[in-house]
N, C-alpha and C positions, 0 to 999 in steps of 0.2 A: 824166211827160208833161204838157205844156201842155195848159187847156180854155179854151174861152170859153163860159160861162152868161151868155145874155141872158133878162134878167127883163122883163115887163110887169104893171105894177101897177096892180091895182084895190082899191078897199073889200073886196071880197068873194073875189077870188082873187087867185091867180101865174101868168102864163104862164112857162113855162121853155122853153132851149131850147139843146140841151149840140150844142157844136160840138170839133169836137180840135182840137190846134193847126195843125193845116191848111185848118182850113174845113169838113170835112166834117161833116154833121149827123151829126150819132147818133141824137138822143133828142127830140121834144117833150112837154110834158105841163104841161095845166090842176089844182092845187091848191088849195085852204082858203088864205086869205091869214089862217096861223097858226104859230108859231113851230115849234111840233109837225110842221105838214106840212112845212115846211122841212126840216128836221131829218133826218124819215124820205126824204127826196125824196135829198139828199146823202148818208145812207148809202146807200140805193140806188144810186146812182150812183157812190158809192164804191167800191162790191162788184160790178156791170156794166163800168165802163167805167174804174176806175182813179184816179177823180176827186179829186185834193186841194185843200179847197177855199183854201186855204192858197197853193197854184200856179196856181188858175183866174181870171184874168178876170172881171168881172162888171158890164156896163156894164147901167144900169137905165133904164128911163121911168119918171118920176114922174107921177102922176096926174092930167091936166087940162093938161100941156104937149103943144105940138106945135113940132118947130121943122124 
């Protein structure tokens, strides 16, 4: 199954925010902007919702942009 993970980046965290290939939300969730919570955030969502992140999507904001 298709995801889209949209990420929003800060110093200090991740917004995440797992959609299926349809559009529907699934999941939101504020983390540690750390390799480790990444990590743990994706197998979780591996093991809930299916998630490879291999097959997902992942468009990001970079820090300080607006467009």
């Amino acid at each position: 199954m298709e995801h889209w993970i949209g990420i929003d980046v800060s110093s200090a965290t991740l917004d995440f925010a797992l959609l299926d290939g349809k559009g529907t939300h699934l999941e939101s969730v504020q983390i540690e902007n750390d390799r480790k919570a990444v990590m743990k955030l994706m197998g979780q969502w591996s093991k809930r919702h299916g998630v490879e992140v291999g097959k997902s999507l992942m468009p990001w904001k970079q820090p300080g942009t607006t467009h």
